[in-house]
C-alpha positions as a Markdown table, in Angstrom:
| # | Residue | x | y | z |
|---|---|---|---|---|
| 1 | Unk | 0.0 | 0.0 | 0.0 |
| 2 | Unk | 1.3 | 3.1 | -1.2 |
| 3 | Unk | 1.2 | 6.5 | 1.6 |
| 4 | Unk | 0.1 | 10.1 | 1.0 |
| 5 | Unk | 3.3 | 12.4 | 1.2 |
| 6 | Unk | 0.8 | 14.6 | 3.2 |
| 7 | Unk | 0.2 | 11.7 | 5.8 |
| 8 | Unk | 4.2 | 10.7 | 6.3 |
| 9 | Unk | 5.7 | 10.9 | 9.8 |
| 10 | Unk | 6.3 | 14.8 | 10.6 |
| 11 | Unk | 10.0 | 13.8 | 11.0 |
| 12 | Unk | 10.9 | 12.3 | 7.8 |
| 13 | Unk | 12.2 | 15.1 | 5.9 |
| 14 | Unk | 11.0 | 14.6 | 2.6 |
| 15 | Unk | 9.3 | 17.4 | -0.2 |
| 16 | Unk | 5.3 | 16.8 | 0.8 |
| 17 | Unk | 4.0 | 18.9 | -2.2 |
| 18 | Unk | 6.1 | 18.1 | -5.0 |
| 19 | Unk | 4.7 | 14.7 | -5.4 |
| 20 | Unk | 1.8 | 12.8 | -3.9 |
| 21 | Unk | 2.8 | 9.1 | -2.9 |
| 22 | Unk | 6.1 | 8.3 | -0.6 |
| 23 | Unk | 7.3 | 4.6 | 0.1 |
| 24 | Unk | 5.2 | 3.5 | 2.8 |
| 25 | Unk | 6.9 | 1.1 | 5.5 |
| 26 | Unk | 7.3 | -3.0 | 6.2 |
| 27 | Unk | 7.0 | -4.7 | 9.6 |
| 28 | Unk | 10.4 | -5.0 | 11.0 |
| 29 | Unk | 12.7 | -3.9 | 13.9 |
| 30 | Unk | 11.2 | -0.7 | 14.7 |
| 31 | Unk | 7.9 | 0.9 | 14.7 |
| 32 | Unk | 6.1 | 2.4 | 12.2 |
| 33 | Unk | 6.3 | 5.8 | 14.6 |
| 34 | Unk | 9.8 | 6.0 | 14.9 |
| 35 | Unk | 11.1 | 4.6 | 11.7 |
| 36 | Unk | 12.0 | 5.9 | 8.0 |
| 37 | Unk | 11.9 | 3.2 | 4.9 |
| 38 | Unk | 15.5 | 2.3 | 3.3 |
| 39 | Unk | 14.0 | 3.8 | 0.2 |
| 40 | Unk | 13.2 | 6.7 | 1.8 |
| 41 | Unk | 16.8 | 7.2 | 3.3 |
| 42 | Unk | 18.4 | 6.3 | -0.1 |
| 43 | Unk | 16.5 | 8.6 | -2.7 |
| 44 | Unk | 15.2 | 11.6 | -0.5 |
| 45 | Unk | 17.7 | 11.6 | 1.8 |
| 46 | Unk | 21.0 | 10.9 | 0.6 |
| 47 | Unk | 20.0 | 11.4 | -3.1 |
| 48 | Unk | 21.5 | 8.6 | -4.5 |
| 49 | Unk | 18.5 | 7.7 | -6.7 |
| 50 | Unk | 15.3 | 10.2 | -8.3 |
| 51 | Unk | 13.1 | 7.5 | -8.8 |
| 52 | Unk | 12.5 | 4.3 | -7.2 |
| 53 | Unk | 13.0 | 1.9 | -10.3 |
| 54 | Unk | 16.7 | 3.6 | -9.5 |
| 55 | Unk | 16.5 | 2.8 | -5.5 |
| 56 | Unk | 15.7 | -0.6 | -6.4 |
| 57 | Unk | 18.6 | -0.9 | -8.9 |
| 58 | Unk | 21.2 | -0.2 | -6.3 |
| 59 | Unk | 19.5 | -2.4 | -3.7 |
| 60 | Unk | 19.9 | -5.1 | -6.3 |
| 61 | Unk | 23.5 | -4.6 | -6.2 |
| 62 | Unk | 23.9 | -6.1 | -2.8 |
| 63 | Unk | 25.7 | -2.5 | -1.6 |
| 64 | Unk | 23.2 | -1.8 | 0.8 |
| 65 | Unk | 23.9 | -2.6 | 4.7 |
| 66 | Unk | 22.1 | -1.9 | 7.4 |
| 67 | Unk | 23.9 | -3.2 | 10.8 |
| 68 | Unk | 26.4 | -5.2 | 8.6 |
| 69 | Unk | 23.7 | -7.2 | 7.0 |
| 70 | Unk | 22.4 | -6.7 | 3.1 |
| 71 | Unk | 18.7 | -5.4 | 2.7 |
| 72 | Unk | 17.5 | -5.7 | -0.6 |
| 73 | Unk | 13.6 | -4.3 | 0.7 |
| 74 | Unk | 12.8 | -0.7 | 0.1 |
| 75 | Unk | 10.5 | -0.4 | 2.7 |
| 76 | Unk | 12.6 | -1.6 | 5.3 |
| 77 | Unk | 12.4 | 0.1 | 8.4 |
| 78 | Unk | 15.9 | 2.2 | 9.9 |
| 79 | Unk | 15.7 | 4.0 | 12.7 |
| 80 | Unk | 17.4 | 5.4 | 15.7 |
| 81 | Unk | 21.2 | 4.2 | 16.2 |
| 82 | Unk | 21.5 | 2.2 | 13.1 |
| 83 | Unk | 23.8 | 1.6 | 10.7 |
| 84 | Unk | 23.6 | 2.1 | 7.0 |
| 85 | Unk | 26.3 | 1.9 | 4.5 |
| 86 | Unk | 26.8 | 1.9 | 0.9 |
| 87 | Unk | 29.4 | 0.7 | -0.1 |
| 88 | Unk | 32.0 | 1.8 | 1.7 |
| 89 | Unk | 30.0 | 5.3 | 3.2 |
| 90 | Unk | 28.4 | 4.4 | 6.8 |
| 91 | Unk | 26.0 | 6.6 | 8.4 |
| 92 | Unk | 24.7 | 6.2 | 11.9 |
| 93 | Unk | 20.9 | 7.2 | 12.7 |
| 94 | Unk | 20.9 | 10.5 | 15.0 |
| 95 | Unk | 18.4 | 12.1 | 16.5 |
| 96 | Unk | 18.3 | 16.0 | 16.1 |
| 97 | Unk | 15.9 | 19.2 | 16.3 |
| 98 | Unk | 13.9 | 18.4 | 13.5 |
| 99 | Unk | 13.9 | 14.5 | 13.9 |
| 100 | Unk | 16.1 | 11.3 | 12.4 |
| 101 | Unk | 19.4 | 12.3 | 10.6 |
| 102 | Unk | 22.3 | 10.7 | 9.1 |
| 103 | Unk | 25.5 | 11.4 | 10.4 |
| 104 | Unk | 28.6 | 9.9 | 8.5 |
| 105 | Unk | 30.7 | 7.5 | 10.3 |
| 106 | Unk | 34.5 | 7.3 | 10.0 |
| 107 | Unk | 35.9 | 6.0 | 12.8 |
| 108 | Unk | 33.2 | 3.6 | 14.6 |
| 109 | Unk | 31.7 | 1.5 | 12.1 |
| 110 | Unk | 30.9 | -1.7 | 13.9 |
| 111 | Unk | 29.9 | 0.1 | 17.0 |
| 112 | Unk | 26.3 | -0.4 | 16.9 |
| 113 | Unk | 24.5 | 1.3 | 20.8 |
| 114 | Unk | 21.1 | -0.3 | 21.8 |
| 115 | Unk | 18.8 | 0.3 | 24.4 |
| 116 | Unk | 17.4 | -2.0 | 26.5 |
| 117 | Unk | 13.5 | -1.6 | 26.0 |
| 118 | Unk | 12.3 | -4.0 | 29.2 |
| 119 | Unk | 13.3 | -7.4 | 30.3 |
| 120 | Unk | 11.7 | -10.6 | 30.5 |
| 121 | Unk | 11.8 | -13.5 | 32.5 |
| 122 | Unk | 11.6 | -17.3 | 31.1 |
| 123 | Unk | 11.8 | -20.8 | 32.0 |
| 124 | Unk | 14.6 | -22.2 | 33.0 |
| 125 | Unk | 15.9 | -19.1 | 35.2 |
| 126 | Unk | 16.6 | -17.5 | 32.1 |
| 127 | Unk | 15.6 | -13.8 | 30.8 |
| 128 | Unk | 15.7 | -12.3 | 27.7 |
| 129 | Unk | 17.0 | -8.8 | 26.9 |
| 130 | Unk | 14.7 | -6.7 | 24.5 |
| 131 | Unk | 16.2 | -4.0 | 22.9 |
| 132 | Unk | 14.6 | -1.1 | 21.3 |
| 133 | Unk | 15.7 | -1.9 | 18.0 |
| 134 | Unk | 13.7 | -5.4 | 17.9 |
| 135 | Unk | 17.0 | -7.1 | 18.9 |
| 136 | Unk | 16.9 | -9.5 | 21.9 |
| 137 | Unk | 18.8 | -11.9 | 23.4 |
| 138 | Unk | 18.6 | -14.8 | 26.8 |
| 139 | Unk | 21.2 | -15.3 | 29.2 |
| 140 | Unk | 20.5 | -17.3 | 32.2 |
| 141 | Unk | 19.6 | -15.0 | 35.7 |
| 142 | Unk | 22.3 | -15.4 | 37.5 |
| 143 | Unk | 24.5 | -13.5 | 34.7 |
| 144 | Unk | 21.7 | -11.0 | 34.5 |
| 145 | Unk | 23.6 | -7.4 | 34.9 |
| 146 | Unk | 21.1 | -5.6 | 32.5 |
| 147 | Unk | 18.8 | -2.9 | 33.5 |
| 148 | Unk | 15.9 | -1.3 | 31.8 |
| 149 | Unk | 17.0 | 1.7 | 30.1 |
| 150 | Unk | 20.7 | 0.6 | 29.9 |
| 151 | Unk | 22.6 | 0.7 | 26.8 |
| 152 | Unk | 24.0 | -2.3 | 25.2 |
| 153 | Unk | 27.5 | -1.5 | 22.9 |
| 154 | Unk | 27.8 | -4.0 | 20.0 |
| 155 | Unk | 30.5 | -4.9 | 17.9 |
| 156 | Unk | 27.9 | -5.5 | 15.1 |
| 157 | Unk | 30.5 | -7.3 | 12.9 |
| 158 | Unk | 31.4 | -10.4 | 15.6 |
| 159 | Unk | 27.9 | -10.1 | 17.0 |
| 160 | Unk | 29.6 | -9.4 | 20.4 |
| 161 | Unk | 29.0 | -7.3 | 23.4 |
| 162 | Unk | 31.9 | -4.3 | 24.4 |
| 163 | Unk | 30.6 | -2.7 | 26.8 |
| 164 | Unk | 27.6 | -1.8 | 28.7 |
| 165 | Unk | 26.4 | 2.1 | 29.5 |
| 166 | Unk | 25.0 | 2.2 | 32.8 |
| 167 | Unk | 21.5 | 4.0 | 32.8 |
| 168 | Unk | 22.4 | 6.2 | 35.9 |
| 169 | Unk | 23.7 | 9.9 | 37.5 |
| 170 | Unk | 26.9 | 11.5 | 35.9 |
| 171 | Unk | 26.3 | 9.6 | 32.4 |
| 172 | Unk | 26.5 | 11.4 | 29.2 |
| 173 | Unk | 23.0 | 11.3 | 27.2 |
| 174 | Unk | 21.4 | 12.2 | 24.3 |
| 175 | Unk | 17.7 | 13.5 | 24.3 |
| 176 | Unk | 15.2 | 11.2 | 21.5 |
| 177 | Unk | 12.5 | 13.0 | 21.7 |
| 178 | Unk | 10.1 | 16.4 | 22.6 |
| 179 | Unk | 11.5 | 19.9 | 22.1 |
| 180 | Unk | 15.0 | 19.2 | 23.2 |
| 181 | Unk | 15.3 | 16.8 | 21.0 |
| 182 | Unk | 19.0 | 15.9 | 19.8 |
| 183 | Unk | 20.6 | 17.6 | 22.5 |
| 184 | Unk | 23.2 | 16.1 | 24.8 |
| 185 | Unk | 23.7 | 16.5 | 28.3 |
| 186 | Unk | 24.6 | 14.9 | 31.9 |
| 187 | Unk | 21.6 | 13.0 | 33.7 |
| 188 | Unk | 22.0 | 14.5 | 37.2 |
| 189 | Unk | 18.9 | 13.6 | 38.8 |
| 190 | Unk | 16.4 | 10.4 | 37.6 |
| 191 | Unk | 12.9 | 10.9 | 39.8 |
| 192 | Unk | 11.0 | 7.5 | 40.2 |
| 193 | Unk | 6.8 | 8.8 | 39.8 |
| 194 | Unk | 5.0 | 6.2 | 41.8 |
| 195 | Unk | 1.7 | 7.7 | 40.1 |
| 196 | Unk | 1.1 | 6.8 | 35.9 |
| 197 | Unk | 3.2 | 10.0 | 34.9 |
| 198 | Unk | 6.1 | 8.8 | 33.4 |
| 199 | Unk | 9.4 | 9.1 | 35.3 |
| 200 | Unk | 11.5 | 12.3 | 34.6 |
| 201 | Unk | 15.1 | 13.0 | 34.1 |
| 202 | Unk | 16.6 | 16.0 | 34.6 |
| 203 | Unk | 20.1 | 16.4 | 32.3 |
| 204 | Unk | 22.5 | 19.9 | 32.4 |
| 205 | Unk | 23.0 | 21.1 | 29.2 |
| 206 | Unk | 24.7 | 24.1 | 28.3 |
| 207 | Unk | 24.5 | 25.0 | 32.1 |
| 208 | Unk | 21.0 | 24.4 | 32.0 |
| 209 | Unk | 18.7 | 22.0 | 34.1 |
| 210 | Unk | 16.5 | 20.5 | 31.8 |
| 211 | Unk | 13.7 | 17.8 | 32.7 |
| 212 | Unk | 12.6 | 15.2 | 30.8 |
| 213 | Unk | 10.3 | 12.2 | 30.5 |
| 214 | Unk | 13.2 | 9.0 | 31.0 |
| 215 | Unk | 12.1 | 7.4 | 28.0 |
| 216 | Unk | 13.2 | 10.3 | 26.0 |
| 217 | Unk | 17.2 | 9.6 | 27.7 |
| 218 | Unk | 19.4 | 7.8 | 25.7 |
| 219 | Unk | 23.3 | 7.1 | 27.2 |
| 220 | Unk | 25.8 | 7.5 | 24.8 |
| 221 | Unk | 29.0 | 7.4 | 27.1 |
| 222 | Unk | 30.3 | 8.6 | 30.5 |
| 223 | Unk | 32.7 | 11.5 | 30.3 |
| 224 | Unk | 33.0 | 11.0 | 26.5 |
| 225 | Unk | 30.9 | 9.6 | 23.8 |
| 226 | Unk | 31.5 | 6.3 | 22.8 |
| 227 | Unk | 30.2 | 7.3 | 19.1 |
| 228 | Unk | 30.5 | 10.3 | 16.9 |
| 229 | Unk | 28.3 | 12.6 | 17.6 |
């Protein structure tokens, strides 16, 4: 099913006027809400292609990576903290003021950061890690040092874990969402809401206190980045 330009998330950054149908987005890793198709990302933004017979074309090639893995389907979903290359440009997936960007990648390539979304417990004393990028994973309880909102740093070409960025005070974060979007700061203060308003962080950026709803906190390092930003 094709979409209306008109009706296309307000953070893809595509020309809405010029023409009336965009490609319109397949099940997959991320949701429909805060995703852009590999079509999408190929022709409107990076302009490697006018037309999608062209998109197609260079998908057919076998160029196309996202996370180290070929995608050959246009409507593919990308979204935050992936990894797209062609050939040999990578870009990571970045929030910023007006949305999802691509930032080219030079020195991290395989670094691939990924939040843990919830947990959940299975037979066997095991639990399974669910990540917000449809990724998950079981290890048995007793090597269970995850926690929800941590994130997870891959080496996405041996499928193995570096590191893992606790989701705590003093860590260095990046915003994914509301009016500070794309911003970076230090968490210095995480209130727990006992009532069904979401729990709020409360980040220093630019000397600034700024509060905001925890799901919107993303940690990208500790007194550096561990990615480009």
């Amino acid at each position: 099913m094709r979409m209306k330009r008109l009706t296309a998330p307000k953070f893809w950054k595509i020309e809405r006027k010029k023409k009336r149908f965009i490609i319109s987005l397949r099940p997959g890793p991320h949701t429909k809400k805060t995703s852009i198709p590999l079509g999408v990302i190929i022709r409107d933004y990076l302009k490697y292609a006018e037309t999608l017979k062209e998109v197609k074309a260079i998908l057919n090639k076998n160029i196309v990576k996202v996370n180290e893995k070929i995608r050959k389907d246009y409507k593919f979903p990308i979204g935050l903290m992936d990894i797209v290359s062609i050939g040999d440009i990578y870009y990571r997936i970045m929030p910023d003021k007006n949305g999802l960007s691509l930032k080219i990648v030079e020195k991290d390539k395989k670094i691939k950061l990924s939040r843990i979304a919830n947990k959940t417990y299975i037979k066997g004393d095991r639990v399974q890690i669910n990540l917000h990028d449809g990724q998950n994973f079981v290890i048995s309880k007793s090597d269970d040092q995850f926690k929800t909102n941590d994130v997870i740093v891959f080496d996405i070409l041996q499928n193995k874990i570096k590191n893992i960025l606790k989701f705590q005070e003093n860590m260095l974060a990046v915003i994914t969402g509301g009016s500070n979007l794309g911003k970076i700061g230090v968490i210095k203060k995480i209130e727990t809401t006992k009532s069904s308003k979401p729990n709020i962080v409360t980040l220093e950026i630019d000397k600034k206190n700024v509060r905001v709803p925890k799901d919107y906190v993303f940690v990208i390092g500790e007194k550096e980045p561990v990615i480009e930003v």
